[in-house]
N, C-alpha and C positions, 0 to 999 in steps of 0.2 A: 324557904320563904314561909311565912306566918301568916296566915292571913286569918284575922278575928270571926267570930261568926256572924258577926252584926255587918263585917265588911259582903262575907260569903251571903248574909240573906237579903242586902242589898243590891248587889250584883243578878241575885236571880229574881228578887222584883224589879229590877230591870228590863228583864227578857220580857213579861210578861206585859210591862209598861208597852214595850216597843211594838209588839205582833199582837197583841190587843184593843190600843188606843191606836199609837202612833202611826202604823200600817195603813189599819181601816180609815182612817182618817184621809190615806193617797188613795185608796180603792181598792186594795190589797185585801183579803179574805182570810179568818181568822182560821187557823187550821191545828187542830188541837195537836195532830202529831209532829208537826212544826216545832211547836212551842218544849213539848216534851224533848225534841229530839236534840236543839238548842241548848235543854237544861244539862243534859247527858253529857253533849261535847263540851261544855265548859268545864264543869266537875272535872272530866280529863283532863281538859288542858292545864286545870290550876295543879291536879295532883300528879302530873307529866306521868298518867297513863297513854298506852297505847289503845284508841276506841275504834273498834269495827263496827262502823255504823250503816246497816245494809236499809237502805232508803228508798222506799218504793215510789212509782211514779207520782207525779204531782206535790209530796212533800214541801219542795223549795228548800232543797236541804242547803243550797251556796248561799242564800240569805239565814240560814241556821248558823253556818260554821263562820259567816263572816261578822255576824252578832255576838258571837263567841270570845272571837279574837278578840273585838273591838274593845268587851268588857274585861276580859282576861289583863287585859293593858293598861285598861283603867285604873281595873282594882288592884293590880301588883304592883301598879305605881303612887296607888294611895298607904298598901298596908305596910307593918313594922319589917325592918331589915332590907326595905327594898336596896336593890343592886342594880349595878349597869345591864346585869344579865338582863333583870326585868324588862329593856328600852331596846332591847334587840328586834331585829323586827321578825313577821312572820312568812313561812313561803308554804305558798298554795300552786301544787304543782296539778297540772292535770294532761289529759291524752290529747286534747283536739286543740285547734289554736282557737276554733269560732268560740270556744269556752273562755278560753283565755283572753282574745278580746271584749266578749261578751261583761266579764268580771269587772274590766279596766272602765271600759266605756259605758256601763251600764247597770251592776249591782251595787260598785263601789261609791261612784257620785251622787245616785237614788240612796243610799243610805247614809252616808256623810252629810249631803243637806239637811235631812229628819232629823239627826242626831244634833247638827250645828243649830238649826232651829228652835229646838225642845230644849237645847241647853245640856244636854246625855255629853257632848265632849266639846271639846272649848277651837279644836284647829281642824281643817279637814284631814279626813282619811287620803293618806296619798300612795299612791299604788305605780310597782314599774313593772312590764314586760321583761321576763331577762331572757337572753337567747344567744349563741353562739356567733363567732365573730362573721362566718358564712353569710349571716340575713343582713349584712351592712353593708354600707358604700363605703370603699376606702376612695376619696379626695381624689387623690394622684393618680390614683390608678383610673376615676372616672377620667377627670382630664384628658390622660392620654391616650384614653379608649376613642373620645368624642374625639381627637384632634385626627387618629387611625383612618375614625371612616368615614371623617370630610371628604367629600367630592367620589363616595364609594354611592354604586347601585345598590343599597339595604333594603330592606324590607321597611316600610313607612311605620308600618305599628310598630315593630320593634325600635326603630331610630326615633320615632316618640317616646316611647318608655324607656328609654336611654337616657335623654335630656332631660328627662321627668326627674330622674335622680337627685338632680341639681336642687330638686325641693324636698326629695322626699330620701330620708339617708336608710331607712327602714328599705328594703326593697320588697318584703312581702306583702308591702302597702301599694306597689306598683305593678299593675297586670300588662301582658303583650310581652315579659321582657324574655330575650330569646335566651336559654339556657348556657351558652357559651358567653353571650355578656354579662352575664351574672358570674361566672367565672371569675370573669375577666378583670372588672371592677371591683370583687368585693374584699375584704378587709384579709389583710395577708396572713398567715397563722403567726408568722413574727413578723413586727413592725420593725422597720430602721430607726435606731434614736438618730440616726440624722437625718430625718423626714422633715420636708422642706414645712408643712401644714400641719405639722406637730401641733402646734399653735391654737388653729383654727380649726382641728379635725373635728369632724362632727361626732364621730362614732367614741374619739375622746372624751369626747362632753357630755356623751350619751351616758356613757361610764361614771364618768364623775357626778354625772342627775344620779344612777343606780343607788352609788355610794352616801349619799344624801342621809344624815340623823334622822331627820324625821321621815325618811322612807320608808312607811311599816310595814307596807305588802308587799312583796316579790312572788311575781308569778311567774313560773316557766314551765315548762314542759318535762314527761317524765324523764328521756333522756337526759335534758340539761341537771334534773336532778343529782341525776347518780351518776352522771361525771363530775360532779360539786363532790361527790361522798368518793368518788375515785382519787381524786386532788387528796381530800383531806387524808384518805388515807395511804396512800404513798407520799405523804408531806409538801405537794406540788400546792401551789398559790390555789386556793377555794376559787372558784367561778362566784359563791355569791356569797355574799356579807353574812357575817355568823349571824346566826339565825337563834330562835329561842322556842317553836313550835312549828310543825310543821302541819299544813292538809293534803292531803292525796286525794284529789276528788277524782273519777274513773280509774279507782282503785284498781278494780276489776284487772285492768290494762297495764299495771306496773311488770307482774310474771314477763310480757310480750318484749316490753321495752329491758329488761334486763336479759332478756335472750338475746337480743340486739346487741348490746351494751356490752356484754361479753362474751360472745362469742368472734371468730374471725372469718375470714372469705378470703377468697382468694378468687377474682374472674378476666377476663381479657381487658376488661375496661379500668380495672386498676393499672392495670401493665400499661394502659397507652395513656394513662393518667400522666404517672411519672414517668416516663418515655420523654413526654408535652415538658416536663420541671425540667427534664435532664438537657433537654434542648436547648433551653432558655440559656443553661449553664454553659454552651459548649460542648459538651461531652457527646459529641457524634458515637465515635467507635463501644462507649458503653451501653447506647443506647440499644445498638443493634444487635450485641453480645445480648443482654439481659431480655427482650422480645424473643431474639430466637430461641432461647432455653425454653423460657417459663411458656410461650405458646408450646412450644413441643413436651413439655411436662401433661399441660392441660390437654392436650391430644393424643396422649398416650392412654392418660384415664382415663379419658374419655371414650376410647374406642375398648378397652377393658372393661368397661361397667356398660356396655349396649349388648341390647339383644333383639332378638326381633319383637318381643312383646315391648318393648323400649328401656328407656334409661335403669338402670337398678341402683337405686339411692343408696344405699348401704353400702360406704366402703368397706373393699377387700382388696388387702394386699396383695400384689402378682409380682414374679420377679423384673419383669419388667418394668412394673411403676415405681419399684423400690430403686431401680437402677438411674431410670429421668430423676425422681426427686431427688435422690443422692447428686447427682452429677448438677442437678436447680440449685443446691442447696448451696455447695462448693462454689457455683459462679455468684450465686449472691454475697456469698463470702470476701471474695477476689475484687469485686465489681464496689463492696461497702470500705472493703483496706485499702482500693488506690483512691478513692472520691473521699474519705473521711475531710481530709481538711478543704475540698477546694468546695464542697458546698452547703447550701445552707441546712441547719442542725431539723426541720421540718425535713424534710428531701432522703434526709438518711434514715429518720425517722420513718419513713412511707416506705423505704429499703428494707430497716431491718424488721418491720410489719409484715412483709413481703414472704421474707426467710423465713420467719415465726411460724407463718403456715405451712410452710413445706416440711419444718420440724418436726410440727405436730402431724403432720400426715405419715411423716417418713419412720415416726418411733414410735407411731399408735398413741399418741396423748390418752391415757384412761382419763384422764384428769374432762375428755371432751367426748362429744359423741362425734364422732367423724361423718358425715355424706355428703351426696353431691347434687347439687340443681341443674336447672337448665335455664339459661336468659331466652330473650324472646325470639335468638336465632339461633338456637337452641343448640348451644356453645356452652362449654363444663364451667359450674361453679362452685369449687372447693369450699365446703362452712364445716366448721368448727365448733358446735356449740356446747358449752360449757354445764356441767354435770353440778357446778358449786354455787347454781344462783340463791338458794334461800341462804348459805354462810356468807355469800359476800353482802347480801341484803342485809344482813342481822349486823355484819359489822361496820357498811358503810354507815345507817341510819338506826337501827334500834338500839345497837349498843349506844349509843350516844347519849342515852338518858332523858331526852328532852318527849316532852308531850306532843303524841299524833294524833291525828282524825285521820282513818282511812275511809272516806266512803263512797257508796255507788249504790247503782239499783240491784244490781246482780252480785253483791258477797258471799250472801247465805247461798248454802246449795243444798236441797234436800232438808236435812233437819239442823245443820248446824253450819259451823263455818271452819272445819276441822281442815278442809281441802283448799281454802285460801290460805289458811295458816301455814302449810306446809310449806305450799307455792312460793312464802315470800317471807319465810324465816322466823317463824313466832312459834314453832310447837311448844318450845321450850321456855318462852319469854314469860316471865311472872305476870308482868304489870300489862297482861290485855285485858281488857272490859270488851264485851260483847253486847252489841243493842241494835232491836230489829225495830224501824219504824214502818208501818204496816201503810200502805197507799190509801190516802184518803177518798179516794174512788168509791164509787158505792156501784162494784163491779157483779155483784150480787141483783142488782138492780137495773142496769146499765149493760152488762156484758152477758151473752150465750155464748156457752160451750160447743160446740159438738162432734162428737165423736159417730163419725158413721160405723153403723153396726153392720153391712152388704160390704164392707172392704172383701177383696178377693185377695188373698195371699199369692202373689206373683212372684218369678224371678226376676230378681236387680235387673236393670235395662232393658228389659226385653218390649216385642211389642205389646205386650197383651196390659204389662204394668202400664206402658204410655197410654193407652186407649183406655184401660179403667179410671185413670188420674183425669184426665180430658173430661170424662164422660160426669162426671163427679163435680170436677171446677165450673163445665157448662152451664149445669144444672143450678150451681150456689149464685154464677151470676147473675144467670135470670132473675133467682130470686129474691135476690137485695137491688135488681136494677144497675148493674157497676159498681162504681165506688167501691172496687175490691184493687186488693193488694196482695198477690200469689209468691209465699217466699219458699224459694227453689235451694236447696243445698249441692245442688249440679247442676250446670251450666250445660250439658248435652242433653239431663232428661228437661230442661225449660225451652233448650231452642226445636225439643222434638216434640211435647205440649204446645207450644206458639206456635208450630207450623200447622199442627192438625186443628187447633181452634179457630185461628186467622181469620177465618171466610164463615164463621158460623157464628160466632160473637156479634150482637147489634149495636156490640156498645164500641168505643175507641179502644183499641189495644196498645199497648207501650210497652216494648221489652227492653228490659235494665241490663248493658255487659260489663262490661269491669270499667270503673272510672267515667260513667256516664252523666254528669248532674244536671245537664239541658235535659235530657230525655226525665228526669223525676221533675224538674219545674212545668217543663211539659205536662203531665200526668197530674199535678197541681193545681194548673192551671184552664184543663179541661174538665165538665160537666162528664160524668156519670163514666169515668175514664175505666180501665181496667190495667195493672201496672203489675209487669210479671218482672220477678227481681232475685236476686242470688247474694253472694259473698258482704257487702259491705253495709247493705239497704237492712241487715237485720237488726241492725243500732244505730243511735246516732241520726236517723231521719224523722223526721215529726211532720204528721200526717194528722193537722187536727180538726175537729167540725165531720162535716159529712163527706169528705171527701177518702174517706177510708172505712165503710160501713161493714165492710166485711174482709176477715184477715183472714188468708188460705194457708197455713204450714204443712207441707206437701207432705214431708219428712223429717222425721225427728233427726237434730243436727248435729248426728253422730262424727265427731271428727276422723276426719281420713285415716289409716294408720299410715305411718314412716319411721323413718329411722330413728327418734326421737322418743315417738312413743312404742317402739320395741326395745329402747334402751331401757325405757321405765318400768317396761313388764318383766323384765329382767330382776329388776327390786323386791316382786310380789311372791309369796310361796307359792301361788295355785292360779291362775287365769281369773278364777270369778272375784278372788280377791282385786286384783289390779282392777278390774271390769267396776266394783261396789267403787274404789277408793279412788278413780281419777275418772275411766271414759263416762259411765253416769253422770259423774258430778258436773264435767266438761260439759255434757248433753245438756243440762237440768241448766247450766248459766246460759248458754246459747239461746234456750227454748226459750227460757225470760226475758232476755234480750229481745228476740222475737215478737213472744206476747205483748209487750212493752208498747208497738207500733198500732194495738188498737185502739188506745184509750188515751188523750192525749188532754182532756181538759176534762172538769167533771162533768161537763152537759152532754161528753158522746159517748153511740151508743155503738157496738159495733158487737156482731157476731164474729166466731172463733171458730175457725175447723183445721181440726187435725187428720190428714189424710192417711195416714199410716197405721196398720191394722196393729202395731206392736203397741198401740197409743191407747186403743179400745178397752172396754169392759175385762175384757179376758185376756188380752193382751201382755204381752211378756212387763212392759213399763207401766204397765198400768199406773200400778202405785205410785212409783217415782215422777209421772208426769202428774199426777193430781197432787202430790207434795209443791211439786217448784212453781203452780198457777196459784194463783189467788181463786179463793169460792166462787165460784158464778154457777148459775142457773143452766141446767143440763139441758139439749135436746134432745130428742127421740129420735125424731128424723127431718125430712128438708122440709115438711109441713109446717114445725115450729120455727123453722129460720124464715121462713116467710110471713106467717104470723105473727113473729115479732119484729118484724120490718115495717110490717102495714101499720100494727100499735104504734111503733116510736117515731116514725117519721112522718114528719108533714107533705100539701101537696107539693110543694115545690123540689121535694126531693127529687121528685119521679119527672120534672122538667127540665 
């Protein structure tokens, strides 16, 4: 593509038009790193660079990269040589769905009216959710569901959110529905071409909206991406219409979702999965064959990798285990050659998935890192995780030539971005551009650090660590009056802190366990609250105004080690090598993540305390923890945390 210079300084007084006039003009605030960060993603996207753009809080980098696009499409359809390629449209995949709807219902319509307003483009921006056939209604199958539990004893909210269907084909737009009828009803992995509603299917039509010319945004999720990039490249039918540039917004989160993506499991609940399919078919006597082996497989290991200190994640082969998966392997064998033709091509497919992991368990896959979990009744889970994600990365999506944005708050780690790059296949890639845009925050102004210099060097769990941690949090809450938020990297040392505080705290207490989000609207939604929180609370929640004046990080959030990451130490010459080039780097994203939850608009103010003596002055991380924070204004000790309480907050804080 060609594009003139007069088109290219047109395009970027555009930008400038839009987040200078046209913004301010709805009430939107003019934000210099915004506009810079805006001019960068485009420049990529025209010259189908790959851009690492690490985007610190408050930015608005989704109004950056969706100005981007908008213009990118403009101008490639105004300059010489334009092509069909030009009118492809864009996908902006991201981690969370509240983003993705967020985008649909809320960035894209607020900027398509300004734009259709001003005269900047002529049709509105139209934008589709894409997602897997799972979140749909299939017709026939609600039908028969509702026709099932006429005149049945249901549960009231569930048999509401049932019938609810009938309006809503999306079912992630319908709450109450009980897990099994979502099953039950939703859109089959293969469709019948002799489907009576073929005709009239909604999740049809939904398809054919998708497929739409003028449909320029396709958003989904990271997974649905890289099964779009799996399709294309084993030559299976794309999931989503060729595309022409791509955004990765919670960048960050792609590594996660491509562990997912390709890696394999194997646990009891798959087996009674298709056990449920096989049913359906008739096939009794296979059902019972295939249960009995593979439970007795997962029972063998399972009692092989226990000890009294508990489960040992690291597989190792015993003659024993080699003997169950051998003799697993053979019945899936037997069980896939008499069922071939009598069922359906999904069914055999869930069969020879099945096999797959007892392969790789039974021949030692290098190609994976082998270990084992435990579910929540704490029953063997065979995973698989795969040694080759940055090569599949590089060649599902980078090779592919086309222009990306990756961005998030957390890319950079320490001084560069050498550690995302590895994670997700670019050491090698020519065409990366690197670009930090620095939080517009006036955190220097706004935000105290503090590092307590009386930390006592404890042993991990013990009690003396819990009583100095307690003695320390007690003290900070007083002095900010609540409005504290305590993030816990272990969920035994926060339930063994909330027991000994409980009765000594004046203020409300709220402790966070895994999957809680009444208990955070709760803590929201109370005066001068105190909110102790672990695992999911360290991203992703937004705590803005005064309801979060002081952020507690107990412990720098070193990740756990496991089998995964002793596969990795395996790659390094010496320990402190591996230690510099992944666990730090790991740390230093987590801890920004973290930090992230004290400062949520420009107006708040929030103190910072890091509990952990390795965090300190003299401390082992010293360095690396003052790299991954942004500048703020140090404390001495709890006198300055108070001090600057009483300064930035008015009387009504304290009521």
């Amino acid at each position: 593509m060609y594009y003139t210079k007069e088109y290219l300084k047109r395009a970027h007084r555009e930008i400038d038009t839009i987040f200078r006039v046209l913004f301010p003009e709805h009430g939107m605030a003019v934000r210099e790193e915004q506009i810079m960060l805006c001019h960068e993603m485009l420049d990529n996207l025209l010259g189908r660079n790959i851009a690492l753009c690490d985007a610190g809080v408050g930015i608005g980098k989704t109004y950056a990269y969706l100005v981007a696009c908008v213009l990118m499409r403009k101008y490639s359809l105004l300059a010489e040589g334009c092509s069909p390629y030009e009118q492809r449209p864009v996908v902006i995949s991201t981690s969370s769905i509240a983003l993705q709807k967020a985008i649909l219902t809320e960035y894209i319509p607020f900027l398509s009216r300004i734009l259709q307003e001003n005269g900047k483009i002529q049709t509105p921006i139209k934008a589709v959710i894409r997602k897997g056939k799972e979140h749909f209604v299939c017709d026939e199958r609600l039908m028969q569901r509702i026709v099932a539990i006429e005149g049945k004893n249901k549960n009231a909210l569930q048999k509401e959110a049932l019938l609810s269907l009938k309006e809503h084909y999306d079912m992630d737009e319908v709450s109450g529905l009980s897990g099994f009828d979502r099953r039950m009803v939703s859109v089959p992995k293969f469709c019948s071409k002799e489907c009576l509603k073929k005709g009239s299917c909604r999740y049809q039509q939904y398809l054919e909206h998708s497929r739409d010319d003028e449909m320029f945004i396709q958003i989904c999720n990271h997974n649905y991406l890289l099964a779009d990039g799996y399709h294309r490249l084993q030559d299976y039918r794309p999931l989503l219409k060729d595309y022409r540039a791509l955004i990765v917004d919670e960048a960050h989160k792609l590594p996660d979702a491509a562990k997912q993506m390709f890696g394999k499991s194997l646990c009891y609940d798959d087996i009674r999965e298709i056990c449920f399919y096989l049913g359906k078919e008739y096939q009794g006597p296979e059902i019972r064959k295939l249960s009995g082996t593979i439970r007795m497989v997962l029972d063998v290991i399972g009692e092989n990798h226990r000890t009294r200190y508990g489960l040992k994640e690291e597989f190792h082969m015993t003659e024993e285990c080699a003997m169950y998966l051998y003799e697993g392997i053979q019945t899936m064998n037997k069980i896939i050659e008499k069922l071939e033709k009598k069922i359906p091509k999904w069914i055999r497919n869930k069969l020879e998935e099945t096999r797959s992991v007892l392969e790789c368990f039974f021949h030692q896959d290098q190609k994976y890192v082998l270990h084992l979990k435990q579910d929540q009744e704490h029953r063997i889970i065979l995973c698989a995780s795969s040694r080759r994600i940055p090569q599949y990365l590089d060649q599902m999506l980078w090779s592919r030539g086309m222009g990306a944005i990756l961005t998030s708050g957390t890319l950079k780690t320490g001084q560069g971005f050498a550690h995302i790059r590895k994670m997700i296949g670019l050491q090698k890639v020519q065409r990366v551009r690197e670009y930090v845009a620095d939080s517009p925050f006036e955190y220097q102004r706004n935000c105290l650090l503090y590092l307590p210099k009386d930390l006592k060097r404890c042993r991990r769990g013990s009690q003396e660590e819990t009583e100095m941690i307690a003695d320390h949090i007690h003290s900070l809450i007083c002095s900010t009056y609540g409005h504290t938020l305590v993030l816990f990297t272990s969920y035994h040392l926060m339930g063994n802190v909330y027991q000994m505080l409980r009765d000594e705290i004046p203020f409300p207490m709220i402790e966070v366990w895994r999957h809680s989000p009444e208990e955070i609207t709760r803590f929201k939604q109370t005066d001068n609250a105190v909110l102790f929180a672990a695992g999911s609370c360290w991203e992703g929640v937004d705590f803005p105004g005064d309801m979060v004046s002081s952020l507690i990080i107990v412990k720098l959030p070193f990740a756990v080690p496991d089998p995964i990451s002793e596969a990795q130490k395996k790659e390094y010459d010496c320990l402190k090598d591996y230690i510099q080039a992944v666990v730090v780097p790991d740390m230093q994203k987590k801890l920004r993540q973290g930090f992230g939850r004290a400062l949520r608009t420009e107006t708040d103010t929030c103190v910072v305390t890091i509990l952990d003596e390795r965090a300190g002055e003299d401390g082992r991380y010293h360095e690396e923890v003052m790299c991954a924070l942004p500048k703020c204004k140090m404390a001495e000790d709890i006198k300055d945390v108070q001090r600057f309480i009483r300064n930035r907050k008015g009387v009504e804080y304290y009521l």
